[in-house]
Backbone as CSV, one residue per row, in Angstrom:
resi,resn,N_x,N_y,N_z,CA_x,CA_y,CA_z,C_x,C_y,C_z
1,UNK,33.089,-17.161,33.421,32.369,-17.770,32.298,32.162,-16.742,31.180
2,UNK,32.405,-17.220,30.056,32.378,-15.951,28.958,30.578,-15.958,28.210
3,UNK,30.324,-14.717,28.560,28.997,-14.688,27.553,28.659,-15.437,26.594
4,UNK,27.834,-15.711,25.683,27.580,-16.014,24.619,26.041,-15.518,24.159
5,UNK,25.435,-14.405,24.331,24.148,-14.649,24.306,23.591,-14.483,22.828
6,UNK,22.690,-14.854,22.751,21.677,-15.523,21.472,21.682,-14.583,20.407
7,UNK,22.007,-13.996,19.252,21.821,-13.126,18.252,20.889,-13.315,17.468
8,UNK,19.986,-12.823,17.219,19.033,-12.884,15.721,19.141,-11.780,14.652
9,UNK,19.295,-12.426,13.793,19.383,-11.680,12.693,18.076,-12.008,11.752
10,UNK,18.008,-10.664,10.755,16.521,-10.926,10.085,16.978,-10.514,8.573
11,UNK,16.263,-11.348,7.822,16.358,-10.870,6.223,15.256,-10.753,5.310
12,UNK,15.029,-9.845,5.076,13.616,-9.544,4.696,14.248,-10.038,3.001
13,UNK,12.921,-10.627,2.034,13.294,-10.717,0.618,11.895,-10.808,0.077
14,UNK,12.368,-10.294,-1.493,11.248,-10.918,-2.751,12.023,-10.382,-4.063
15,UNK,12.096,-11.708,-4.521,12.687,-12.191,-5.485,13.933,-11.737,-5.236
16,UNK,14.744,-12.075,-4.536,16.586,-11.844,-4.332,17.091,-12.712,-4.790
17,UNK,17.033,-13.278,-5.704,17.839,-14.413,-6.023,19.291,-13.524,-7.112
18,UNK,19.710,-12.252,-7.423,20.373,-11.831,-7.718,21.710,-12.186,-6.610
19,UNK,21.660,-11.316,-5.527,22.494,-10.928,-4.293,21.613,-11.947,-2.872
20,UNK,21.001,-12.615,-2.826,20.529,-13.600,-1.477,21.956,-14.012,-0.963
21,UNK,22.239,-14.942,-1.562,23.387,-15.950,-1.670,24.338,-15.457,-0.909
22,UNK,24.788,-14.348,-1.257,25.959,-13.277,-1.076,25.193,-12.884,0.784
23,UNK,24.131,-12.594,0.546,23.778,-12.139,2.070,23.607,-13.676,2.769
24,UNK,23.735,-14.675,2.625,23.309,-15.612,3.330,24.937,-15.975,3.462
25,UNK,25.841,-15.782,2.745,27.110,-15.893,3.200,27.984,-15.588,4.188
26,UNK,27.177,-13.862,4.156,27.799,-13.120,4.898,27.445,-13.508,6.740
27,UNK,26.281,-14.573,6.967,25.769,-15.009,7.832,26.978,-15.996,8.724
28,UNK,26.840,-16.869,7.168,27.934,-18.500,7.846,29.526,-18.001,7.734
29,UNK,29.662,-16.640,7.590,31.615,-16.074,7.788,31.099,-15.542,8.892
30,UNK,30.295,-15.545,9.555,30.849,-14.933,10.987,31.562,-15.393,12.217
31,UNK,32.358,-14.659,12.658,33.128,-15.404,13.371,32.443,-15.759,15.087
32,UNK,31.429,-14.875,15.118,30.336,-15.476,16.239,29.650,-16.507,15.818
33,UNK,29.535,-17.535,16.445,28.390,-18.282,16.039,26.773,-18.430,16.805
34,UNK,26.956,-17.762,17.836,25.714,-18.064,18.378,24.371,-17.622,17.619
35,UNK,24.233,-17.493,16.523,23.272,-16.300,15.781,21.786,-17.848,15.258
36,UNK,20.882,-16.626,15.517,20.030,-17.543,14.806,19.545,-16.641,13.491
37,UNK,19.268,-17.509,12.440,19.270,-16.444,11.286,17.921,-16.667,10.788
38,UNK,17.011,-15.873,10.708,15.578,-15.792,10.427,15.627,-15.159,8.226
39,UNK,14.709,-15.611,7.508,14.443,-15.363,6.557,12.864,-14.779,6.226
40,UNK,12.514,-13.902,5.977,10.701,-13.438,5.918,10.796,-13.140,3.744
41,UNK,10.876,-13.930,3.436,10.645,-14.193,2.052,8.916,-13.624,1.514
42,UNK,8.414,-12.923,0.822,7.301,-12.034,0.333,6.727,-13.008,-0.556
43,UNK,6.903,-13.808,-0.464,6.647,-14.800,-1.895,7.037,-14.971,-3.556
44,UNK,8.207,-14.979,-2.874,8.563,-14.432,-4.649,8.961,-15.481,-5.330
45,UNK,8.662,-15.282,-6.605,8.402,-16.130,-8.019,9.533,-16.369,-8.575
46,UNK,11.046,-15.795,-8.375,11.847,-16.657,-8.935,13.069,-17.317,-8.200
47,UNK,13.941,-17.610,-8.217,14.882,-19.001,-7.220,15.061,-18.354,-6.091
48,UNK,14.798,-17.696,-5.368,14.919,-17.483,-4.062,14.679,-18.322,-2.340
49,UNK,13.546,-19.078,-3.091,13.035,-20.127,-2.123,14.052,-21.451,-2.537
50,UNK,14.640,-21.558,-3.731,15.611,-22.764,-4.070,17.033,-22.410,-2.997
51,UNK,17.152,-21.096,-2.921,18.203,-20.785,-2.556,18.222,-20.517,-1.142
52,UNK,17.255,-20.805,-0.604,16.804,-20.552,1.178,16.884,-22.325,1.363
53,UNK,16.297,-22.958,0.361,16.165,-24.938,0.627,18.092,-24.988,0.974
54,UNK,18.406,-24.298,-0.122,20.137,-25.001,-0.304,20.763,-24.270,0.986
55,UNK,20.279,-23.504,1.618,20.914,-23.116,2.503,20.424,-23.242,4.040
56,UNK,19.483,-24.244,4.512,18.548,-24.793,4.986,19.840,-24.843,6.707
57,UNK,20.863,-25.593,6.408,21.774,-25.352,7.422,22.298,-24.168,8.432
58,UNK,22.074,-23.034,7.910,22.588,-21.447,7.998,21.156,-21.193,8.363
59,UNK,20.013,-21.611,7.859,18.983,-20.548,8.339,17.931,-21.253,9.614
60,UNK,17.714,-20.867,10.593,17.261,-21.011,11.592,15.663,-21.209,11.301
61,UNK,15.193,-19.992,10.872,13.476,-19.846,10.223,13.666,-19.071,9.378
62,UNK,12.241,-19.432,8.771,11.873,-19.062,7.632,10.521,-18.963,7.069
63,UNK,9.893,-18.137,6.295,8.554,-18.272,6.040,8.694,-17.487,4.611
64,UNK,7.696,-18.193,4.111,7.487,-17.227,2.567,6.099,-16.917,2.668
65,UNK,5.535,-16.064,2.293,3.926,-15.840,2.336,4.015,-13.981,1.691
66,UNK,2.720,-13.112,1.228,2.509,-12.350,0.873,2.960,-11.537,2.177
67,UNK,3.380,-10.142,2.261,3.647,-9.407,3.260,2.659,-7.894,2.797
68,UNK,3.027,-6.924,3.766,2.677,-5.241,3.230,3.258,-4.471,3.639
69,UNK,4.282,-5.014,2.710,5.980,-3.990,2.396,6.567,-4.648,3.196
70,UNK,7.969,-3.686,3.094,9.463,-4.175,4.021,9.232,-4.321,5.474
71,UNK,8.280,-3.114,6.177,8.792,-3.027,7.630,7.419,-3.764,8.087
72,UNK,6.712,-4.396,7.236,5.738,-5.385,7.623,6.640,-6.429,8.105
73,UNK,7.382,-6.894,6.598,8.186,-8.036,6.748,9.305,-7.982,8.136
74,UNK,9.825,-6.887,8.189,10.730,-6.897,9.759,9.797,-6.943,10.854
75,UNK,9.024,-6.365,10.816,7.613,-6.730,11.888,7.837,-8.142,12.107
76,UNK,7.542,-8.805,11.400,7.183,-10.596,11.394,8.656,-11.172,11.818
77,UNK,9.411,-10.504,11.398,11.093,-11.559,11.960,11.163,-11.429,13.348
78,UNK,11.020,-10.214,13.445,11.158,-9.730,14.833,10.000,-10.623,15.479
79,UNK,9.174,-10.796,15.416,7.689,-11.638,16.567,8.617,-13.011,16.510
80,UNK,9.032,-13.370,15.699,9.997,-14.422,15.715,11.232,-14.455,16.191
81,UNK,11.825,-13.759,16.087,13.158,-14.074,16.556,13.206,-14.147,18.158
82,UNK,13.968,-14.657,18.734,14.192,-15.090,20.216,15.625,-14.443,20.550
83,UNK,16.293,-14.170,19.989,17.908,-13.284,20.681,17.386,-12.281,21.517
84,UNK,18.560,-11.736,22.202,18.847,-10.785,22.867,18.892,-9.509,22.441
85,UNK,20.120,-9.593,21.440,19.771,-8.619,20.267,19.289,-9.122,18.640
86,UNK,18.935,-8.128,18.260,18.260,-8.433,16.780,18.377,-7.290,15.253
87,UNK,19.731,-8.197,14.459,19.749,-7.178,13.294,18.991,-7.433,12.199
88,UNK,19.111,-6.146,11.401,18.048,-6.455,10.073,19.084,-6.621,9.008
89,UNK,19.266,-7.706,8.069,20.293,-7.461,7.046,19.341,-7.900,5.813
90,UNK,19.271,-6.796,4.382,18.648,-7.060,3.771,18.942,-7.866,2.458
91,UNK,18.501,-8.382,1.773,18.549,-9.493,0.897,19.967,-8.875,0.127
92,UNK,20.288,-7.801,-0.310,21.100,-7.309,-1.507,22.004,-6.596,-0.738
93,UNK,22.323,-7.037,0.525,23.312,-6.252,1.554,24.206,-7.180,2.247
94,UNK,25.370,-6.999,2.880,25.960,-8.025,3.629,26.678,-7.722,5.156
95,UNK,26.601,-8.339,5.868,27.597,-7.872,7.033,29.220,-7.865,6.595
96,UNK,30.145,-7.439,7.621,31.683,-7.812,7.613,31.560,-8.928,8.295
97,UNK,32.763,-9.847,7.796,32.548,-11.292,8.936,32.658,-10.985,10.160
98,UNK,33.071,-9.811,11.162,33.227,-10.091,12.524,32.326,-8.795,13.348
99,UNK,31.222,-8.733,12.396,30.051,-7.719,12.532,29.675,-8.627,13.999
100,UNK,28.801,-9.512,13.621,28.164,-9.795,15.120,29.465,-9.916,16.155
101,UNK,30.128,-10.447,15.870,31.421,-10.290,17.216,31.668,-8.463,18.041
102,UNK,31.875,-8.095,17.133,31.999,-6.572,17.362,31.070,-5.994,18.329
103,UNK,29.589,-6.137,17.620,28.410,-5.611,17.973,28.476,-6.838,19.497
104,UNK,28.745,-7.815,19.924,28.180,-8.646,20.966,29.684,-8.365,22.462
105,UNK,30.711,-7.649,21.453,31.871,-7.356,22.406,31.211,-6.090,22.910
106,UNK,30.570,-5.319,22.269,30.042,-3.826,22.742,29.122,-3.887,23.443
107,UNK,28.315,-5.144,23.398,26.354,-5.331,24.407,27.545,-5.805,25.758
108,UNK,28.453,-6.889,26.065,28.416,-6.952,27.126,29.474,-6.425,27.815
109,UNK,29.969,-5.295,27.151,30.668,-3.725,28.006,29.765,-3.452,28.477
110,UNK,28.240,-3.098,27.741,27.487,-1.758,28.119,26.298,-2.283,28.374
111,UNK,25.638,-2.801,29.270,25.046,-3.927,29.159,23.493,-2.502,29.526
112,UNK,23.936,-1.527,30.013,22.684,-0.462,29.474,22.650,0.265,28.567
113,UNK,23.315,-0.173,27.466,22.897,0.456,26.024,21.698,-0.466,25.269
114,UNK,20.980,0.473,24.682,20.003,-0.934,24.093,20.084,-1.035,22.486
115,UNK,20.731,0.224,21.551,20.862,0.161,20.243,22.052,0.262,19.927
116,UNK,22.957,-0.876,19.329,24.225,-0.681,19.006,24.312,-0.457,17.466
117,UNK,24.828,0.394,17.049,24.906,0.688,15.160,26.724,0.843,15.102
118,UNK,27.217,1.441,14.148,28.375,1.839,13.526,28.273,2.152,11.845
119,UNK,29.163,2.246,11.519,29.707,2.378,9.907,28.891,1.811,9.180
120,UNK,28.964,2.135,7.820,28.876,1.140,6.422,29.379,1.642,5.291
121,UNK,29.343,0.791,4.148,30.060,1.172,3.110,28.637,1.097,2.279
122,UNK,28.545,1.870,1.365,27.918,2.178,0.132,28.236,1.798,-1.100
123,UNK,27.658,0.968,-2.050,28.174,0.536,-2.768,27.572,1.112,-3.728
124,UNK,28.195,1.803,-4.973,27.283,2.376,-5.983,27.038,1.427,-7.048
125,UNK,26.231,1.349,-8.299,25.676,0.525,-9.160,27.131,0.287,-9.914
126,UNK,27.928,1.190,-10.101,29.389,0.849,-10.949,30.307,0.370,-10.144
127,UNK,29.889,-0.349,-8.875,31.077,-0.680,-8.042,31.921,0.244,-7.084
128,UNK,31.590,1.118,-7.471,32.320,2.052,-6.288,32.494,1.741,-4.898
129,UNK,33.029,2.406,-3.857,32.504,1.850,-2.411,32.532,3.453,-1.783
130,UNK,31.814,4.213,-1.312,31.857,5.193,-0.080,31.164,4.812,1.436
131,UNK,32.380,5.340,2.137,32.148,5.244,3.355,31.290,5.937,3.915
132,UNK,30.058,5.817,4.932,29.048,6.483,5.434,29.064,6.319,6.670
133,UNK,29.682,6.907,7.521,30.041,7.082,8.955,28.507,7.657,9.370
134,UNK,28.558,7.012,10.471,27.332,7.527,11.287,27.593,9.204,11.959
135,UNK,26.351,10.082,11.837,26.719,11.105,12.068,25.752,10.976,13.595
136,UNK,26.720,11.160,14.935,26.118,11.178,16.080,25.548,12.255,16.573
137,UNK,25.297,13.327,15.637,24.423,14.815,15.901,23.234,14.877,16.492
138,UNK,22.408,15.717,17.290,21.435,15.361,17.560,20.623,16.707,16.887
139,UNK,21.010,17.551,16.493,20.719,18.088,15.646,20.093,17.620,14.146
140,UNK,21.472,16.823,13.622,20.991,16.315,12.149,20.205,15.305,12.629
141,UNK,20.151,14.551,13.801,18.801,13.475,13.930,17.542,13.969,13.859
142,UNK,17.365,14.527,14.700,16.059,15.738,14.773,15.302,16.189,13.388
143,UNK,16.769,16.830,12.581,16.145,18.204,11.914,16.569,18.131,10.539
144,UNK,17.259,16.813,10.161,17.796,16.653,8.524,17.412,15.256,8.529
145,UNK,17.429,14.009,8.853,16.994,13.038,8.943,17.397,11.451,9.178
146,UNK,17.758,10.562,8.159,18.295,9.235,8.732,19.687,8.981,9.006
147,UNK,20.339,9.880,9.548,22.279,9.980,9.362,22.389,9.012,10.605
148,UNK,22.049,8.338,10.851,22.122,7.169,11.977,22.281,5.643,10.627
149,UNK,22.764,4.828,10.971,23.085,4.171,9.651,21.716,2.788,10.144
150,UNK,21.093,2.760,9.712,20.322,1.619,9.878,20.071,0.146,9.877
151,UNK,20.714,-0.243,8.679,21.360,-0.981,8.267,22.566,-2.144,9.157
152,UNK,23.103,-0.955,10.281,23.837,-1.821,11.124,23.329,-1.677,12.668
153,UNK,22.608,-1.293,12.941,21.967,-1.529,13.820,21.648,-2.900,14.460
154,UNK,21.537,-3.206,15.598,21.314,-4.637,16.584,20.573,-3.789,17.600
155,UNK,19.115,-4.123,17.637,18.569,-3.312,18.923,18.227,-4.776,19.675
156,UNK,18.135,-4.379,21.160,17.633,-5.088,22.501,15.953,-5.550,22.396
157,UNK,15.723,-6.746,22.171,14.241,-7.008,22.010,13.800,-6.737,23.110
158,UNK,13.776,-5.619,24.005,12.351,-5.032,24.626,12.625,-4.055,24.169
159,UNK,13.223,-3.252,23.324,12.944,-1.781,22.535,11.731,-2.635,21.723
160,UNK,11.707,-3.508,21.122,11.003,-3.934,19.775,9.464,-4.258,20.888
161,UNK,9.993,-4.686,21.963,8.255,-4.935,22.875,7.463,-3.682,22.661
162,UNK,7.888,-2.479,23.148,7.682,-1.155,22.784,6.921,-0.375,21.394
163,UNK,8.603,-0.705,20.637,8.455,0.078,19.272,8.418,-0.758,17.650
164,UNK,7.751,-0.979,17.248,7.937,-1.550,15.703,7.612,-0.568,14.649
165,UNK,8.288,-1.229,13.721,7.989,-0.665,12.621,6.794,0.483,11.641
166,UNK,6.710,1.590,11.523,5.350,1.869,10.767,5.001,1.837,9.648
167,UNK,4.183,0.582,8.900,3.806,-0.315,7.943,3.406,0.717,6.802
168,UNK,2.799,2.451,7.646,2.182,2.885,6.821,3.027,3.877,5.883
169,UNK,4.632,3.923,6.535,5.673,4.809,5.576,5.903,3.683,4.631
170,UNK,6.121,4.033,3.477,6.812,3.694,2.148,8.757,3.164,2.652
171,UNK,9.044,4.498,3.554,10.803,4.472,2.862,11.271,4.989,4.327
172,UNK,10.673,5.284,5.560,11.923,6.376,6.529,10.867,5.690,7.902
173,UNK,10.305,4.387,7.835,9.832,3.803,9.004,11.422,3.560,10.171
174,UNK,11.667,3.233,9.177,13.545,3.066,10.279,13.890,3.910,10.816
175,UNK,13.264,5.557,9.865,13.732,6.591,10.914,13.051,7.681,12.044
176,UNK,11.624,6.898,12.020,10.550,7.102,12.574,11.167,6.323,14.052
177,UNK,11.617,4.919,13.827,11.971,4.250,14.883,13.051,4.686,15.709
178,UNK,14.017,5.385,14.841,15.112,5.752,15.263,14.568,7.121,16.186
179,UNK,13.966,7.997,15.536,13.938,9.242,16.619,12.991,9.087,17.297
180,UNK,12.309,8.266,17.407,11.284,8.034,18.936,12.243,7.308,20.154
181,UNK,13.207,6.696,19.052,14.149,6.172,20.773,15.080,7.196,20.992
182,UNK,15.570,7.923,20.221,16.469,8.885,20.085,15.887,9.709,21.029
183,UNK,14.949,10.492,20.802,14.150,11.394,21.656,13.810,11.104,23.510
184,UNK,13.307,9.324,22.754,13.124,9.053,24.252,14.053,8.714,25.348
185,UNK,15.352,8.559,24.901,16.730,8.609,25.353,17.679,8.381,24.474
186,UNK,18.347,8.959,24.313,19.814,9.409,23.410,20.722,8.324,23.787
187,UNK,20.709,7.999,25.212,21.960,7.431,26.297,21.640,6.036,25.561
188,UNK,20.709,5.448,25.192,20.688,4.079,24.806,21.513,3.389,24.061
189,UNK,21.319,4.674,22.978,22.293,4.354,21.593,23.978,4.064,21.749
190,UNK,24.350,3.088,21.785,25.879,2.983,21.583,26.436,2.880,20.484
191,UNK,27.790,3.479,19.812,28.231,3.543,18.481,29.939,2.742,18.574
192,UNK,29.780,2.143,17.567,30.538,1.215,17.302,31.398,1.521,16.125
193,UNK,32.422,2.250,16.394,33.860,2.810,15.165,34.269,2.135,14.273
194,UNK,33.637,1.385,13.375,33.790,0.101,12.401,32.888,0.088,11.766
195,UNK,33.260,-0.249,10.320,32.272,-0.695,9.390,31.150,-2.536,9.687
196,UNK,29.994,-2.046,9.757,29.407,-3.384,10.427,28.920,-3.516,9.058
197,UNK,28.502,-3.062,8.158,27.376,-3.627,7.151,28.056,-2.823,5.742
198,UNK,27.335,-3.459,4.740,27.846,-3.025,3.497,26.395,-3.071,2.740
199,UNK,26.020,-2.054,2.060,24.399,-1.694,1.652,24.636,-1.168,0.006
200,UNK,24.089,-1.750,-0.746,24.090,-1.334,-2.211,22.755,-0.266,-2.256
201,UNK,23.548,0.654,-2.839,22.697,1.702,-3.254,21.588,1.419,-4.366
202,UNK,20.388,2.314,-4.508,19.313,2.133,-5.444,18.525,1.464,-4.426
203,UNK,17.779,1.048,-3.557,16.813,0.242,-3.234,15.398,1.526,-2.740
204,UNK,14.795,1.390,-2.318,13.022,1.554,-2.201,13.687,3.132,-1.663
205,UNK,14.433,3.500,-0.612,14.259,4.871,-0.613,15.220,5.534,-1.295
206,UNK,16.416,5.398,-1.819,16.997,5.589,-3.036,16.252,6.050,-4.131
207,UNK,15.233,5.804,-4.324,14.616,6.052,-5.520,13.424,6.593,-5.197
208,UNK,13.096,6.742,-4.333,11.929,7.598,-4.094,12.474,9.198,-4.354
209,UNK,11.340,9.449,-5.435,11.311,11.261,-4.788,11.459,12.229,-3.704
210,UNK,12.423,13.243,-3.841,12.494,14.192,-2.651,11.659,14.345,-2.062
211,UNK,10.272,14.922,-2.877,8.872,15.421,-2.175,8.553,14.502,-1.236
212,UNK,8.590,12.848,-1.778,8.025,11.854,-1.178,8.882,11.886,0.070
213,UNK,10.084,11.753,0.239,11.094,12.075,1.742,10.590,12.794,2.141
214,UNK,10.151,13.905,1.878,10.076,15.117,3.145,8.734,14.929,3.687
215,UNK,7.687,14.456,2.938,6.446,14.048,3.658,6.605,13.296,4.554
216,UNK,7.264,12.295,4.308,7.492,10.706,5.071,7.711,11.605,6.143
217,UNK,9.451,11.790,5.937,10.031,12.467,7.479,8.901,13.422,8.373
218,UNK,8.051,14.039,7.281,7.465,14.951,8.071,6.476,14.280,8.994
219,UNK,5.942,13.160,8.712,4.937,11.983,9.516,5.118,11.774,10.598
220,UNK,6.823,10.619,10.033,7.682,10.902,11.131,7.467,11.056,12.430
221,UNK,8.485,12.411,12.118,8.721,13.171,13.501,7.097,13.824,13.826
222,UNK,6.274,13.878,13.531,4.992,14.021,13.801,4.502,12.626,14.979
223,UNK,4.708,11.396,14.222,4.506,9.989,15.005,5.675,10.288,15.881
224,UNK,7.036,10.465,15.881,7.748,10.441,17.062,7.809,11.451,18.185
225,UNK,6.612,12.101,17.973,6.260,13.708,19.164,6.545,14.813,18.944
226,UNK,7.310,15.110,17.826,7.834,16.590,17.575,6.655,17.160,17.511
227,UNK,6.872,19.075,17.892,6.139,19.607,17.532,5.774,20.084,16.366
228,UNK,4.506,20.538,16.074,4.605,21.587,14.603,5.868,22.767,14.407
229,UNK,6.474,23.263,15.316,7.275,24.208,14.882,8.494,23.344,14.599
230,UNK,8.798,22.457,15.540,9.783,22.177,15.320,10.212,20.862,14.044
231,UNK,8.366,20.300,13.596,8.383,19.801,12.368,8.837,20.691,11.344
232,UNK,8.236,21.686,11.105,8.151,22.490,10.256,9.542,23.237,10.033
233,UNK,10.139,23.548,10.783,11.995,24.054,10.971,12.488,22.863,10.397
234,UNK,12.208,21.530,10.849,12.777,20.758,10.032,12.721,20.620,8.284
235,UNK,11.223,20.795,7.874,11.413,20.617,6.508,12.068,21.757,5.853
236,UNK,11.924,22.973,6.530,12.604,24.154,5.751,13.920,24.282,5.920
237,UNK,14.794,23.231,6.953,16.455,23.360,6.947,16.701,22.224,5.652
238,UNK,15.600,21.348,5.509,16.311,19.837,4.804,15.958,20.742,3.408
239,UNK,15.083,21.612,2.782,14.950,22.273,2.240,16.105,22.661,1.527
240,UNK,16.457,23.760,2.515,17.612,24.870,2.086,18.919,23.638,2.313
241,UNK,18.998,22.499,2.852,20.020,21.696,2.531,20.485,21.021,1.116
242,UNK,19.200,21.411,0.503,19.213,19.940,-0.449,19.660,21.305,-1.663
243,UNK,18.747,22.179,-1.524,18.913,23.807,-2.649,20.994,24.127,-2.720
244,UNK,21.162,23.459,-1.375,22.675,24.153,-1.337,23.710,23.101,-2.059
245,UNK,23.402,21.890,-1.827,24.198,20.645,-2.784,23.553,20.668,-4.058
246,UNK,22.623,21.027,-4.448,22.350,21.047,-5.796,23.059,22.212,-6.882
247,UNK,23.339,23.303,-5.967,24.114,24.896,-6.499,25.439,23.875,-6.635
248,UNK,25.840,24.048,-5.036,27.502,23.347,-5.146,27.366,22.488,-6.709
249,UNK,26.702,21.418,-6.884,27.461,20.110,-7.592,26.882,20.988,-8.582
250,UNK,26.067,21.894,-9.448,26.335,22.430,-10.547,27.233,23.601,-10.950
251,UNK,27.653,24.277,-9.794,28.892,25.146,-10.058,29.812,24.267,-10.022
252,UNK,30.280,22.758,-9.326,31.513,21.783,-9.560,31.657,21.993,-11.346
253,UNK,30.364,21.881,-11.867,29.849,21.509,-13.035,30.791,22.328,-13.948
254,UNK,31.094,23.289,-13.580,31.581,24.817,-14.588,33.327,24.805,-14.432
């Protein structure tokens, strides 16, 4: 008998009515169908809720109401969703059509892995596309910060019984989540050699200030058990990381 088990997917929004459409597409091209597709809408004021009615077929649930922030809003999909596994795809982002296939051929190889991620593409504001391969270091997880791609991630809802979101970061709660499971076993994580997701650049941590990153991260790995030394080694490598691409791309400059 061939598997089929239950997928949930989650889409956090307010006011997406730019790129929704485009992510709600990327839902009904998949070539899995078992998915249930959850929507956590913030209440927003312009066609976004027209565009969740017109697409009423494709979406499983849905709620619009005030939230507090993004990983509030994934908080709430997640208490909802009922799959096995559960991705986050965000309003101005899209899967590849055979993302959930991929990710559901890899859960029942490994049926003790509990976080499956892979690839994505980056899309810059002029259209560009760069590739952002997941870096499986445990080093750069630790001690430079979100090089795990987030975005394509499908975790096992009893990680989420466990671990959710922390409401009180701004921008690197994903990677708060990531190195508390990371830490608490490495072996969980399975990686998947394919582009699963496609993420437009500029959104909430894109644009946050450096300073503001290195605090976050520093919380962080504070909330995920690190020690002070080994917090502190961290901000002074991401430090001297960031001092060394800034020399490079202004000597490119000359």
């Amino acid at each position: 008998m061939i598997e089929t088990p239950k997928i949930s997917i989650i889409t956090v929004v307010y006011n997406g009515e730019a790129y929704l459409q485009q992510t709600i597409n990327s839902i009904k091209k998949q070539t899995y169908k078992n998915v249930e597709y959850i929507i956590i809408d913030g209440g927003s004021t312009d066609k976004t809720i027209d565009i969740i009615n017109d697409n009423e077929k494709t979406i499983s649930k849905w709620v619009s109401e005030p939230d507090n922030g993004l990983y509030d809003a994934m908080n709430k999909g997640i208490k909802m969703a009922s799959g096995e596994l559960i991705g986050i795809v965000n309003s101005d982002d899209w899967y590849e059509n055979n993302t959930v296939e991929q990710v559901v051929n890899a859960y029942i190889k490994n049926k003790e892995k509990k976080i499956f991620h892979g690839d994505k593409n980056c899309i810059k504001l002029n259209g560009d596309i760069k590739l952002k391969k997941a870096k499986n270091n445990p080093f750069l997880i630790k001690y430079y910060g979100m090089v795990l791609n987030h975005p394509t991630m499908f975790v096992h809802k009893d990680i989420y019984k466990h671990y959710q979101y922390n409401t009180q970061l701004r921008s690197v709660s994903d990677y708060q989540f990531t190195l508390t499971n990371y830490l608490d076993n490495k072996n969980k994580f399975h990686y998947i050699p394919q582009v699963l997701s496609n993420f437009r650049l500029g959104g909430i941590s894109g644009n946050l200030k450096f300073k503001k990153i290195l605090s976050e991260n520093y919380i962080a790995r504070k909330n995920a058990g690190m020690n002070f030394a080994s917090r502190s080694f961290a901000l002074v490598f991401r430090i001297l990381v960031e001092v060394y691409f800034k020399l490079s791309r202004k000597n490119n400059d000359y």
